[in-house]
OpenMM code with the backbone's topology and positions (N, CA, C; nanometers):
from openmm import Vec3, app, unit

residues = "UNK UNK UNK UNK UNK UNK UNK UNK UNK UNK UNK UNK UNK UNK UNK UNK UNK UNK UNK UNK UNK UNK UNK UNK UNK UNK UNK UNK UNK UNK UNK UNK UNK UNK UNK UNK UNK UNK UNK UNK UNK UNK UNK UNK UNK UNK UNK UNK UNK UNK UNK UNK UNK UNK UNK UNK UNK UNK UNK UNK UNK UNK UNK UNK UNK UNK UNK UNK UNK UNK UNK UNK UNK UNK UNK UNK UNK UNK UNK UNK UNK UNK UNK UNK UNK UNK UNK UNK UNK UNK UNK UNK UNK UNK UNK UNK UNK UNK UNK UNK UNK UNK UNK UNK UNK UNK UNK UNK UNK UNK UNK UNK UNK UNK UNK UNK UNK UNK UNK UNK UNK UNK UNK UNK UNK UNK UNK UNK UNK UNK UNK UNK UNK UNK UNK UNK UNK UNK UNK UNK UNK UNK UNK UNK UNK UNK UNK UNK UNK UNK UNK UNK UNK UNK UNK UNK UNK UNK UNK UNK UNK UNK UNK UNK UNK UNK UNK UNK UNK UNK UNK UNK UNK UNK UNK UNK UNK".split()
positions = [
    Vec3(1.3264, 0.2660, -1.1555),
    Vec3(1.4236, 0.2994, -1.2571),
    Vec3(1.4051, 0.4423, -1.3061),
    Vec3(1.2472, 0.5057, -1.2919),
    Vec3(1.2428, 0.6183, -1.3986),
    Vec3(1.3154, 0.7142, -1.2393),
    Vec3(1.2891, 0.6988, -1.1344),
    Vec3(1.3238, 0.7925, -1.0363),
    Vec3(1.5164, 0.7750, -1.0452),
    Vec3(1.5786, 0.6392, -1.0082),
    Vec3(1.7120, 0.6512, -1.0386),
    Vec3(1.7697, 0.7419, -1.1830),
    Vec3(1.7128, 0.7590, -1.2817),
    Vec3(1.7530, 0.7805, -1.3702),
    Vec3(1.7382, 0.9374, -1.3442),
    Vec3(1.6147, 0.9744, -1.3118),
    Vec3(1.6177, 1.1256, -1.2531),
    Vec3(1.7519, 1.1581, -1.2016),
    Vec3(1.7584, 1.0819, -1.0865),
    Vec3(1.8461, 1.1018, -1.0074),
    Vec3(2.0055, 1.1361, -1.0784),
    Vec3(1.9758, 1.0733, -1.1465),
    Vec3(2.1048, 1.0962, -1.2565),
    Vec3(2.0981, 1.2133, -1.3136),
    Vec3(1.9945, 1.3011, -1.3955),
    Vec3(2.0117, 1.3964, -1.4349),
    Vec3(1.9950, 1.5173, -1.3929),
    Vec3(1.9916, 1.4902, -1.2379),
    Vec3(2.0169, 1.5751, -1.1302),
    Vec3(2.0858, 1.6002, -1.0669),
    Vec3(2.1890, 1.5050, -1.1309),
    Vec3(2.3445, 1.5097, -1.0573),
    Vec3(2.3382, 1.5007, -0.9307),
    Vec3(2.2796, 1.3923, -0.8856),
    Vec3(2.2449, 1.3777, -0.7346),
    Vec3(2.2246, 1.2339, -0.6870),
    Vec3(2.3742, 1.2042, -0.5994),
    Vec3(2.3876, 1.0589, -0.5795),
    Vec3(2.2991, 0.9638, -0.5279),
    Vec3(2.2681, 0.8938, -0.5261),
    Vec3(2.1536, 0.7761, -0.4654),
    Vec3(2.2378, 0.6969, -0.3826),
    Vec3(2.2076, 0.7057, -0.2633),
    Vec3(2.2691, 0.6452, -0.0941),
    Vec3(2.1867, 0.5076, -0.1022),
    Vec3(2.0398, 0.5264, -0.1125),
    Vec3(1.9568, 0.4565, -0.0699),
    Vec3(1.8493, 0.4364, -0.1867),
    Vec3(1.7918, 0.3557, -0.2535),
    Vec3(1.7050, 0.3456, -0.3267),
    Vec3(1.5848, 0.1947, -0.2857),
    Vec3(1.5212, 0.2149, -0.2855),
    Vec3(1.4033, 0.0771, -0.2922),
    Vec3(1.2545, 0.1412, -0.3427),
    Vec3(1.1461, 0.0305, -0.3673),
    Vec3(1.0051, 0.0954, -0.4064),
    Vec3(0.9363, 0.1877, -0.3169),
    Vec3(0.9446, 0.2780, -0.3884),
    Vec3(0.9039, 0.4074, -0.3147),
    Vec3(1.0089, 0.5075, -0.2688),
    Vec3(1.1298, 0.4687, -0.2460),
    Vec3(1.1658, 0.5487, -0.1586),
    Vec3(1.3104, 0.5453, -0.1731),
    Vec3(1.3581, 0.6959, -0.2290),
    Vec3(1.5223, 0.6679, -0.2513),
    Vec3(1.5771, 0.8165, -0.1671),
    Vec3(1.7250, 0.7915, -0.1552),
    Vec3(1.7878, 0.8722, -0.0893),
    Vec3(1.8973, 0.9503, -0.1073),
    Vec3(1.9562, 1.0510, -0.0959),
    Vec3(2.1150, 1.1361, -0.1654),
    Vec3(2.1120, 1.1951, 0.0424),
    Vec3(2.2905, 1.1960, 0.0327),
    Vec3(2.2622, 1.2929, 0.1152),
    Vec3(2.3913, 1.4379, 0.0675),
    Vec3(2.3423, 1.4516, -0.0292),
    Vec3(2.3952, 1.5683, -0.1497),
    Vec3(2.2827, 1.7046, -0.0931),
    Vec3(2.3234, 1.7887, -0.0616),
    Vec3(2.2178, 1.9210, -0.0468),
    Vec3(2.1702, 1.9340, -0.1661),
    Vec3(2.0209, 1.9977, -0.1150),
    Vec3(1.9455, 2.0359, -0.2496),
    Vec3(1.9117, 2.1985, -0.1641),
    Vec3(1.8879, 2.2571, -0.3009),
    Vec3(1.8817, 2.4120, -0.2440),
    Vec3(1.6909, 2.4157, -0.2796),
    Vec3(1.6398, 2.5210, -0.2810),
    Vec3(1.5020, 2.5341, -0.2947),
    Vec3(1.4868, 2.5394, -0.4444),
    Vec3(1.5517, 2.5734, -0.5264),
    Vec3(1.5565, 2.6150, -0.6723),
    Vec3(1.5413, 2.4678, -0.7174),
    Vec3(1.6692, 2.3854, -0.7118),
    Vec3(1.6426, 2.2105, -0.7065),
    Vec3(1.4734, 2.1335, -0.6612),
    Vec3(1.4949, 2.1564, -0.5243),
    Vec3(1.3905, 2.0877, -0.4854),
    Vec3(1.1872, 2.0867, -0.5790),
    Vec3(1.2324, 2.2415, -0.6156),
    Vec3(1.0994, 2.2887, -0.7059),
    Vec3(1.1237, 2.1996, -0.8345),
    Vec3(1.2491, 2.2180, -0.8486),
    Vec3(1.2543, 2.0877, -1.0055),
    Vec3(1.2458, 1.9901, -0.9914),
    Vec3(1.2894, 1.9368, -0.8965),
    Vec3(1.2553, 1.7633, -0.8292),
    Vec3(1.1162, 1.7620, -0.8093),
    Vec3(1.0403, 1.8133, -0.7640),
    Vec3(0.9002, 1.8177, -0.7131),
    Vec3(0.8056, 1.8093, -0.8977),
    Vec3(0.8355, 1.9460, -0.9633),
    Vec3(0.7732, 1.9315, -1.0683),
    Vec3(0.8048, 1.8150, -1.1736),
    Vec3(0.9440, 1.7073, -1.1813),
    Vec3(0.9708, 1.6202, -1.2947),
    Vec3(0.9758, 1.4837, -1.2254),
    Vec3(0.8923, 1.4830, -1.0799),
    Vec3(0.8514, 1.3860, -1.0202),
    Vec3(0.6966, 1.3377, -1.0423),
    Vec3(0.6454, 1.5159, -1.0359),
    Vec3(0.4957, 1.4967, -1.0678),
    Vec3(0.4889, 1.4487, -1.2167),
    Vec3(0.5800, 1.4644, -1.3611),
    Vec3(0.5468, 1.4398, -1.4484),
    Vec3(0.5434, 1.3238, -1.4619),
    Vec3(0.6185, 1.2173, -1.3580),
    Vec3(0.6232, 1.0965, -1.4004),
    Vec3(0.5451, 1.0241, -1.2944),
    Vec3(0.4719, 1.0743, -1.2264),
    Vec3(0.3083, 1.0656, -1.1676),
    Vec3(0.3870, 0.9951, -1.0123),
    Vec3(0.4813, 1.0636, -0.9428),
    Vec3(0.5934, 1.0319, -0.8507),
    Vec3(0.5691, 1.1730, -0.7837),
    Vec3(0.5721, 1.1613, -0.6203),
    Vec3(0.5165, 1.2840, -0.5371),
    Vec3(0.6718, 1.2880, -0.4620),
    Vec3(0.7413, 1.4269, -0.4309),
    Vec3(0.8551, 1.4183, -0.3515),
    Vec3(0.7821, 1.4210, -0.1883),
    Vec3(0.8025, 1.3847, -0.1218),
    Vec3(0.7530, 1.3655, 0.0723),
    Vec3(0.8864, 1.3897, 0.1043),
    Vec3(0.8920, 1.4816, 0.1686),
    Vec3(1.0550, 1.5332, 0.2406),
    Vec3(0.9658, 1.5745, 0.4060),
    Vec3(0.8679, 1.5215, 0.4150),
    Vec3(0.7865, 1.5627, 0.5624),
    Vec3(0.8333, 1.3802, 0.6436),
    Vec3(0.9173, 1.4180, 0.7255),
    Vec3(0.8962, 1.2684, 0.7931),
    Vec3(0.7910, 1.2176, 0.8562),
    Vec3(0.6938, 1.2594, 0.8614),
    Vec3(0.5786, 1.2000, 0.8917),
    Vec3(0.5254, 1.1165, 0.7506),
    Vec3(0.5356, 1.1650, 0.6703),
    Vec3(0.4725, 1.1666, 0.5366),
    Vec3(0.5573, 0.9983, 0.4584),
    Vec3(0.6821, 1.0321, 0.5087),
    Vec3(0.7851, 0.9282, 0.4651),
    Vec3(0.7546, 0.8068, 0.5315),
    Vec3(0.7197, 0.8157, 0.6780),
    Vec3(0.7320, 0.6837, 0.6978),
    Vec3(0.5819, 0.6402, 0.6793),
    Vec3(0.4638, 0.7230, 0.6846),
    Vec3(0.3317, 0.6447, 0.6374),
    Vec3(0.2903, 0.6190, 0.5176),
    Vec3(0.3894, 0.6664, 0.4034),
    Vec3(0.4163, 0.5986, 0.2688),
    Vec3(0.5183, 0.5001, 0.2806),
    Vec3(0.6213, 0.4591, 0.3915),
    Vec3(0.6514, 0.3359, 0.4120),
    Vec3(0.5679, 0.2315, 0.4588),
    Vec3(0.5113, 0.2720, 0.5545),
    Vec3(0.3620, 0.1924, 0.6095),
    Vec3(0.2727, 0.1380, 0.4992),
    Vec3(0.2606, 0.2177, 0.3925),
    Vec3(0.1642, 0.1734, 0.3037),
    Vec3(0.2336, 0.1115, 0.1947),
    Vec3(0.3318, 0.1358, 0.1371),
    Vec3(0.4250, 0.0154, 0.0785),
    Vec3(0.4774, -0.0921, 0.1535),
    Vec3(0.4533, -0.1186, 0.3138),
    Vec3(0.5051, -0.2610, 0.3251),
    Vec3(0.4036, -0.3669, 0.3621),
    Vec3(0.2430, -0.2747, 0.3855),
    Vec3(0.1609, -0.3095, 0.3642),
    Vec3(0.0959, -0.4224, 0.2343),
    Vec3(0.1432, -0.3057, 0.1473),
    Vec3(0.0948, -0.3912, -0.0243),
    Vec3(0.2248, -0.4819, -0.0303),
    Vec3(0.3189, -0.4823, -0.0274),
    Vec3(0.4264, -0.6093, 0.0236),
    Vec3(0.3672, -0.7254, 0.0587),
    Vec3(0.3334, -0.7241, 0.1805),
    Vec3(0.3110, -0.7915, 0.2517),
    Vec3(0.1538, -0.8844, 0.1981),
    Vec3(0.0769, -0.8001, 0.1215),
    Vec3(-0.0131, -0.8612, 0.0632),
    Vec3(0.0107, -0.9343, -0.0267),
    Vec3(0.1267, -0.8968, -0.1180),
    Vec3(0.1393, -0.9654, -0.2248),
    Vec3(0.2144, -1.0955, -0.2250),
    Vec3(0.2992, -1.0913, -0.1085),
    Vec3(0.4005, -1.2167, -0.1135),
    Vec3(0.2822, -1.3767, -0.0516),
    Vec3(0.3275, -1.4381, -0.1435),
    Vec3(0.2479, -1.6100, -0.1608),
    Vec3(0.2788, -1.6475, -0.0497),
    Vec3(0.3939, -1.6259, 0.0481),
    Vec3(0.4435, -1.6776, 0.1680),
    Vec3(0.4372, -1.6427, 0.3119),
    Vec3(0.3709, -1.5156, 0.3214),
    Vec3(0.3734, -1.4444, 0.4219),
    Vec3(0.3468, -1.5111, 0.5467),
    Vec3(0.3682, -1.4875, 0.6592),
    Vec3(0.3138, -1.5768, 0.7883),
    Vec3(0.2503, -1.4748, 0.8655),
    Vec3(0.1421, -1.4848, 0.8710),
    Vec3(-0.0020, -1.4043, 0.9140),
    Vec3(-0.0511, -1.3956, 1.0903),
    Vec3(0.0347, -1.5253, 1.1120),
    Vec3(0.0633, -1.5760, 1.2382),
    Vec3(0.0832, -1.4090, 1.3340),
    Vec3(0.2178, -1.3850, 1.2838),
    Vec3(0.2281, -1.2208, 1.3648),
    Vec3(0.1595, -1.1436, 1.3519),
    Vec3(0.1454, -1.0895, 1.4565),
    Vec3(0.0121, -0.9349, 1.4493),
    Vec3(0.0740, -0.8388, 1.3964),
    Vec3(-0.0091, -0.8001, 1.3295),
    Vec3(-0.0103, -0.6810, 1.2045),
    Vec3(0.0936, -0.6110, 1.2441),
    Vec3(0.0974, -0.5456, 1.3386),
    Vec3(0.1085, -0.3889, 1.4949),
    Vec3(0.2362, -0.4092, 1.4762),
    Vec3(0.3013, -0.5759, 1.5460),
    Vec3(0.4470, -0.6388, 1.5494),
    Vec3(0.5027, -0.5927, 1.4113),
    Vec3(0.4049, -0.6717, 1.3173),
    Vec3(0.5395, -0.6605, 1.2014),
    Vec3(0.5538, -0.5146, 1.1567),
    Vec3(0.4614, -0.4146, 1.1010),
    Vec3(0.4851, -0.3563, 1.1009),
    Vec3(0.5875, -0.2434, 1.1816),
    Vec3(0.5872, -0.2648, 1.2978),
    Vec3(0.6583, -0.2204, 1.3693),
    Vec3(0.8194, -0.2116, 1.3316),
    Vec3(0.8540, -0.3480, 1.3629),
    Vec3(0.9993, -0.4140, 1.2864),
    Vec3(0.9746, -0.4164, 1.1629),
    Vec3(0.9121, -0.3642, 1.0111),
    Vec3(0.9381, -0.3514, 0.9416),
    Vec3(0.9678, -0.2218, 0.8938),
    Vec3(0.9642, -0.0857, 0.9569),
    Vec3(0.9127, 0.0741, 0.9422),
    Vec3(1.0092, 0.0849, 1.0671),
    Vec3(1.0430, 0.0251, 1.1291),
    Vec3(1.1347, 0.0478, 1.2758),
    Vec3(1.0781, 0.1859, 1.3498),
    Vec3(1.0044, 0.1720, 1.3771),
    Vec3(0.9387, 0.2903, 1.4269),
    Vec3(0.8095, 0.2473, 1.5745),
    Vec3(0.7827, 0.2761, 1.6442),
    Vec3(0.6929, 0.2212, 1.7544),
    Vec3(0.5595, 0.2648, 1.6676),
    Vec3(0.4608, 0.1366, 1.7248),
    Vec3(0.3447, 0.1575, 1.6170),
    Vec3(0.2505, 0.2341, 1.7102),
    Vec3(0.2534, 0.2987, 1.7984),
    Vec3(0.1637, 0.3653, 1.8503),
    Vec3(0.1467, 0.5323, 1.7424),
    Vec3(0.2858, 0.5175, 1.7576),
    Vec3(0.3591, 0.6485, 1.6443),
    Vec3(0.2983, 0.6715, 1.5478),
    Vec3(0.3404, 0.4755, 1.4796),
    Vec3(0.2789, 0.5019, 1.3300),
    Vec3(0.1136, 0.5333, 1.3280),
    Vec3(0.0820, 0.4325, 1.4030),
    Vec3(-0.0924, 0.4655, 1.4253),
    Vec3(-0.1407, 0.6164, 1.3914),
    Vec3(-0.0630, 0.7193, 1.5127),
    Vec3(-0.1405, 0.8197, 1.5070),
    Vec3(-0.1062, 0.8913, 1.3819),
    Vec3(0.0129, 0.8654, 1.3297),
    Vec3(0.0580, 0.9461, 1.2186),
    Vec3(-0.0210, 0.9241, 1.0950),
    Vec3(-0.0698, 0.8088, 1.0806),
    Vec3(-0.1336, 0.7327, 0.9524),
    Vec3(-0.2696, 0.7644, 0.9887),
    Vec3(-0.3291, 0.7818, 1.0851),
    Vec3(-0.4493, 0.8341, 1.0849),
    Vec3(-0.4693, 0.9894, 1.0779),
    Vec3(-0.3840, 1.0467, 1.0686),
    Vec3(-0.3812, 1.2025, 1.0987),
    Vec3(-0.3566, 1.2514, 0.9415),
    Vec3(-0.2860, 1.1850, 0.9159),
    Vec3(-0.2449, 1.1696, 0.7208),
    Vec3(-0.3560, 1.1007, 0.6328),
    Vec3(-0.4131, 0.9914, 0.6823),
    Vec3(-0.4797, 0.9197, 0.5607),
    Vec3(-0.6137, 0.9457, 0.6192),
    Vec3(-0.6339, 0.9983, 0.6823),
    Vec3(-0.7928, 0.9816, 0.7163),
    Vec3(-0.8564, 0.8314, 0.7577),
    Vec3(-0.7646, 0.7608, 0.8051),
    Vec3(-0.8077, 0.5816, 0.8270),
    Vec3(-0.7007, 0.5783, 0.9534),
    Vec3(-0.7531, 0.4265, 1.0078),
    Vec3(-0.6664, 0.3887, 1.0714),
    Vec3(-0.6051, 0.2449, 0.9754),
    Vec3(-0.4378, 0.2004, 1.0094),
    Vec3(-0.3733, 0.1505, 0.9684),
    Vec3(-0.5109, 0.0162, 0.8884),
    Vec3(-0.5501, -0.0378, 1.0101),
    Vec3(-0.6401, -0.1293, 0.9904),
    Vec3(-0.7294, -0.1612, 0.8496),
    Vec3(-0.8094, -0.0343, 0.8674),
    Vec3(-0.9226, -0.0173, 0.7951),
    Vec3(-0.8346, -0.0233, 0.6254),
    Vec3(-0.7135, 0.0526, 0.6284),
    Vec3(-0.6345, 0.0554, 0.4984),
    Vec3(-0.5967, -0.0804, 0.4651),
    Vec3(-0.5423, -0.1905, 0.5372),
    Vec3(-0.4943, -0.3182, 0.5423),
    Vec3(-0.5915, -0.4119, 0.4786),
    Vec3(-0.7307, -0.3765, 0.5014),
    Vec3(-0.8310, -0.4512, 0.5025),
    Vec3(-0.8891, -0.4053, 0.3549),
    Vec3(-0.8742, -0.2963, 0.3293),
    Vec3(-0.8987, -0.2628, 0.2273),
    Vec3(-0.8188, -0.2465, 0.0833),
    Vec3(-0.6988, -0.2968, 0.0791),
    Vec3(-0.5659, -0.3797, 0.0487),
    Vec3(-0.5936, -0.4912, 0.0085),
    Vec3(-0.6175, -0.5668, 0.0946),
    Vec3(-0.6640, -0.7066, 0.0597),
    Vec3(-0.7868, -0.7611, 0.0112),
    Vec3(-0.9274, -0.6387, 0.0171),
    Vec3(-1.0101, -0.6628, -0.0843),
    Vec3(-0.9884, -0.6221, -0.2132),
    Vec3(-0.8581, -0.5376, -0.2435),
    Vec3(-0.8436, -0.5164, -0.3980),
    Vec3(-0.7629, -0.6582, -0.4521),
    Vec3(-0.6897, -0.6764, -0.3415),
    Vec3(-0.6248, -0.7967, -0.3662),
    Vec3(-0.7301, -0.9431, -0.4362),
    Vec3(-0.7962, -0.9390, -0.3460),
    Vec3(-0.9384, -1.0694, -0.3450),
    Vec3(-0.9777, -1.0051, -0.5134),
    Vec3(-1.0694, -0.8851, -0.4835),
    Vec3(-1.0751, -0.8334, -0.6511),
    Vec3(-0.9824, -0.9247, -0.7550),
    Vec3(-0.8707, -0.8259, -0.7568),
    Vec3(-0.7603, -0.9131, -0.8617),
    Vec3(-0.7837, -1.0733, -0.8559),
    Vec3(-0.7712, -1.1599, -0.7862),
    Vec3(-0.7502, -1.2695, -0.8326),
    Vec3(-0.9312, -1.3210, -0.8286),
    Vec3(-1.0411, -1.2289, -0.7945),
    Vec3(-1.1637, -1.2710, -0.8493),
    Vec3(-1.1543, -1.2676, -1.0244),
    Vec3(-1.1255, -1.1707, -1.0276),
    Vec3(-1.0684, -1.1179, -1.1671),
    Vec3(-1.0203, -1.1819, -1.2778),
    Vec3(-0.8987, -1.2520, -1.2409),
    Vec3(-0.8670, -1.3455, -1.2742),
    Vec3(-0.8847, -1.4993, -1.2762),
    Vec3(-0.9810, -1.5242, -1.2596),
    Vec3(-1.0669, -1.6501, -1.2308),
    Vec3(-0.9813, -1.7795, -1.2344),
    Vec3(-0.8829, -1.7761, -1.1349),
    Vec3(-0.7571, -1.8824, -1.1826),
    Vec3(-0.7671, -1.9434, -1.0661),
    Vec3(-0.8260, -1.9069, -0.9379),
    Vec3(-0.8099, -1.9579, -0.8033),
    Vec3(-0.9693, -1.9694, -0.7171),
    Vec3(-1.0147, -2.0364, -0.7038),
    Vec3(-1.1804, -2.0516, -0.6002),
    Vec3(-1.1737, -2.0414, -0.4920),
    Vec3(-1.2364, -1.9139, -0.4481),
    Vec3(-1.2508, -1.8492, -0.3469),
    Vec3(-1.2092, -1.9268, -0.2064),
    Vec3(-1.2155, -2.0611, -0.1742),
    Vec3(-1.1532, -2.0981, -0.0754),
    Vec3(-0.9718, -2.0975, -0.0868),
    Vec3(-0.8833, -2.1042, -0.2120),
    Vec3(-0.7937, -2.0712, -0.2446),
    Vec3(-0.7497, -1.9129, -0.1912),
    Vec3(-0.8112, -1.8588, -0.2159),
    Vec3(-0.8361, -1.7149, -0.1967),
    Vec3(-0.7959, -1.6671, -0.0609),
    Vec3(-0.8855, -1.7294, -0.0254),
    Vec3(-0.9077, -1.7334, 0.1766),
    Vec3(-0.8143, -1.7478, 0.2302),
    Vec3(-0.7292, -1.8814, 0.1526),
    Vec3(-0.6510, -1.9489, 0.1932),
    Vec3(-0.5310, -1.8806, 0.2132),
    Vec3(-0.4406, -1.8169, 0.0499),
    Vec3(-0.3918, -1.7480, 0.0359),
    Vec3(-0.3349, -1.5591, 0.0528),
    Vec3(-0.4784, -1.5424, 0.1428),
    Vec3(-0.4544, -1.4074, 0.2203),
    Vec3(-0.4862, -1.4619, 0.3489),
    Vec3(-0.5007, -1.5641, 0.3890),
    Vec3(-0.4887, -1.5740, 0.5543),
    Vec3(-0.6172, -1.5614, 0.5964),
    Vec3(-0.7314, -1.5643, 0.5668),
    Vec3(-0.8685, -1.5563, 0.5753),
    Vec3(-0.8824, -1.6641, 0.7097),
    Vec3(-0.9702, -1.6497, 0.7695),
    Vec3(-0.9911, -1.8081, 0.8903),
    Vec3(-1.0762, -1.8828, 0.7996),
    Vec3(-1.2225, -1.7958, 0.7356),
    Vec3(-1.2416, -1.9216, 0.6798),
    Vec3(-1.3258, -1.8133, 0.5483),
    Vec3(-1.3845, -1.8757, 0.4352),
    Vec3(-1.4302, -1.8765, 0.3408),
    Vec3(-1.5700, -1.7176, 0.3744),
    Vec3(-1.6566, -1.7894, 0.4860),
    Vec3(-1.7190, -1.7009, 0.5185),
    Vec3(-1.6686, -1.5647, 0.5708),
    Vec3(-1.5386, -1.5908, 0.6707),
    Vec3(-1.4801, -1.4527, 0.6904),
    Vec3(-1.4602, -1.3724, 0.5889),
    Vec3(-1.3898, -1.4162, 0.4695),
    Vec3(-1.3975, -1.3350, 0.3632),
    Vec3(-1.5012, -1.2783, 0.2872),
    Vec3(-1.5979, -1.3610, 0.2720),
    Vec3(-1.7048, -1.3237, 0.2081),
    Vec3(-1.7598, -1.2075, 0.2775),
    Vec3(-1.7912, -1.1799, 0.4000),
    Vec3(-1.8676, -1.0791, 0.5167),
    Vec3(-1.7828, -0.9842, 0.4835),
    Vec3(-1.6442, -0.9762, 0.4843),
    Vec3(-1.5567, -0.8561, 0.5048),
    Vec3(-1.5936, -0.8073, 0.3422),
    Vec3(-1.6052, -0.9007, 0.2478),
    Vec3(-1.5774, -0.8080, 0.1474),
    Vec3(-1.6903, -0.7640, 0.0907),
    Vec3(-1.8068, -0.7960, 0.1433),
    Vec3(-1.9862, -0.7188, 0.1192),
    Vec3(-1.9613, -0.6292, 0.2060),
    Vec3(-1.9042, -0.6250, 0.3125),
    Vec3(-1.9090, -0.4688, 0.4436),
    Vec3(-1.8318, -0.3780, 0.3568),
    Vec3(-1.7314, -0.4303, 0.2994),
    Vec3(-1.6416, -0.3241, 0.2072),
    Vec3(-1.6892, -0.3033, 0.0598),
    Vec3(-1.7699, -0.4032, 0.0077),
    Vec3(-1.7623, -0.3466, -0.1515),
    Vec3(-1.9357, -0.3262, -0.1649),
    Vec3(-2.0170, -0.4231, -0.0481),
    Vec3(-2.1600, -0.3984, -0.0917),
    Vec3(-2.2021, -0.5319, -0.1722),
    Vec3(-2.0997, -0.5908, -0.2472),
    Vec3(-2.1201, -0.7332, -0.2732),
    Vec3(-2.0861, -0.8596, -0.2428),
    Vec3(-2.1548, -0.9872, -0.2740),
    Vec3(-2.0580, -1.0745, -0.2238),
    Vec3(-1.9480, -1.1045, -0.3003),
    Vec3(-1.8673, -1.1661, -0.2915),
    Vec3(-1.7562, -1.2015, -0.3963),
    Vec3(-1.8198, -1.3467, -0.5336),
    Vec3(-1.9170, -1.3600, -0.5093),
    Vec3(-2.0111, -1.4529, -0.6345),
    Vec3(-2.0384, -1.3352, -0.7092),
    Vec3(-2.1431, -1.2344, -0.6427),
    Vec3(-2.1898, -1.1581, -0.7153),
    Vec3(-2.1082, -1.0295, -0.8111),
    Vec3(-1.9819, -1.0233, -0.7133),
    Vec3(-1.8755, -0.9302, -0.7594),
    Vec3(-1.8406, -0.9625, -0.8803),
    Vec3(-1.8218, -1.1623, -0.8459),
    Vec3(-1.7473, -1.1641, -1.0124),
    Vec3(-1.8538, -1.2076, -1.0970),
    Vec3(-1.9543, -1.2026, -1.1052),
    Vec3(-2.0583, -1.2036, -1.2053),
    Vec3(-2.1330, -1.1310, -1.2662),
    Vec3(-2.0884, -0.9918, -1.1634),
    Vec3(-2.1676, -0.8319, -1.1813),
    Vec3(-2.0666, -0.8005, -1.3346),
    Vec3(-2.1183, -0.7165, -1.4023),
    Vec3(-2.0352, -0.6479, -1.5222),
    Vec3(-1.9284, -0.5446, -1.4634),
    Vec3(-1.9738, -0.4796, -1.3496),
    Vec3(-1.9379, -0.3145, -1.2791),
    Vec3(-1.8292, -0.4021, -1.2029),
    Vec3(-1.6918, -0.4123, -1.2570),
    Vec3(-1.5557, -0.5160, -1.1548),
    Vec3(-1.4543, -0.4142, -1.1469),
    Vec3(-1.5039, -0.2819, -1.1343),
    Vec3(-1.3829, -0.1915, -1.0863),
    Vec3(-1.3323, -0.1961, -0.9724),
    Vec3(-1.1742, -0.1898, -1.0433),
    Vec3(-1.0795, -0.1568, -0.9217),
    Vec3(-1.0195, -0.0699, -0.9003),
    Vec3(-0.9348, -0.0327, -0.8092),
    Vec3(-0.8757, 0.0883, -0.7375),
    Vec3(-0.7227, 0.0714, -0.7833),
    Vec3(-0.6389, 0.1553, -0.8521),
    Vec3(-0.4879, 0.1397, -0.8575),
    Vec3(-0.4438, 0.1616, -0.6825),
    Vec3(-0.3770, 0.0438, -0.6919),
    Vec3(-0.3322, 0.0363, -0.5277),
    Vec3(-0.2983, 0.1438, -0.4386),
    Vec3(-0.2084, 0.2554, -0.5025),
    Vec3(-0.1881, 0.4020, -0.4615),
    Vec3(-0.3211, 0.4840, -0.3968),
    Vec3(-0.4326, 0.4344, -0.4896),
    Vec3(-0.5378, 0.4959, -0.4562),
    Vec3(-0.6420, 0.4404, -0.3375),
    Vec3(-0.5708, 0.3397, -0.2881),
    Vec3(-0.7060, 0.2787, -0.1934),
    Vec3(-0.6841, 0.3212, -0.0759),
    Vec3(-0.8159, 0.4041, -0.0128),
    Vec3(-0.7888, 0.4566, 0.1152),
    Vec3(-0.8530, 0.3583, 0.2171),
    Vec3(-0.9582, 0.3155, 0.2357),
    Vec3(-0.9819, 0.2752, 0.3009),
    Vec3(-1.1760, 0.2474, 0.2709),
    Vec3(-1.1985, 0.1681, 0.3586),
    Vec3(-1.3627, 0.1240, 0.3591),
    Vec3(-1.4506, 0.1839, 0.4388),
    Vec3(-1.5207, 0.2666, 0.4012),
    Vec3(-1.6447, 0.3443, 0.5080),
    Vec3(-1.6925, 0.2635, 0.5386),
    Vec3(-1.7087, 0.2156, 0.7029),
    Vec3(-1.7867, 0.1808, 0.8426),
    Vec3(-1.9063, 0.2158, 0.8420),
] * unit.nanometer
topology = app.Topology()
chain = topology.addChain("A")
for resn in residues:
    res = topology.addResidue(resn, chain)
    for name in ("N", "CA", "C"):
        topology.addAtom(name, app.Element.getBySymbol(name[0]), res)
């Protein structure tokens, strides 16, 4: 809403809008674009006019999508959906998202879903086999291993430690190997 509303006082039509990512195809001159850029940053919103840049901030919003929905079917490989979801060949996206984020798609995915696990450790509303269950885990132990390789703890100790920081989702790059 705060970006449509920009958009409005920029006198600059919106073709296309969704999270993250909206569209005019109204010219902008360089004088514009510097004002779009600076009253984007004020509202903590980055302009990406690099198509590389566009579609691996699509990659990473359909990513956290995809984490969040209760229904997802996990069944398809990552590679597939993404693919048909970014319409783009994922060999593409691969190299582009690693050349940009310093990760591969993977390592970001994985590290997604331990902020995810976080949050609902967090929220102490669901037991860890719930958990498992609900991000597609195979089993209880898979989760547990992945998320000491990534956080250093287990998920008992995570939620019993005082230190339960998390990452605003924007910010999670990935898990050092």
């Amino acid at each position: 809403m705060a970006v449509e509303d920009q958009m409005r006082r920029w006198e600059l039509p919106v073709t296309h809008i969704v999270l993250g990512e909206v569209s005019t195809n109204a010219p902008i001159d360089d004088r514009l674009r510097e004002t779009i850029k600076a009253d984007l940053d004020k509202l903590g919103f980055e302009l990406i006019d690099d198509k590389r840049k566009q579609v691996v901030e699509r990659v990473k919003t359909a990513i956290i999508e995809l984490i969040y929905q209760q229904d997802f079917d996990q069944r398809e490989n990552l590679s597939t959906w993404l693919q048909e979801k970014v319409k783009q060949d994922y060999h593409q996206l691969s190299i582009w998202f690693s050349e940009l984020e310093s990760t591969t798609i993977e390592k970001y995915f994985i590290a997604q879903k331990i902020e995810r696990v976080k949050e609902l450790l967090h929220y102490e509303e669901l037991t860890l086999t719930e958990i498992a269950d609900q991000l597609h885990y195979s089993s209880v132990a898979y989760l547990s291993n992945q998320f000491k390789k990534v956080t250093g703890y287990t998920p008992s100790a995570y939620k019993s430690s005082a230190d339960k920081r998390r990452q605003p989702l924007d910010k999670v790059k990935s898990y050092k190997k």
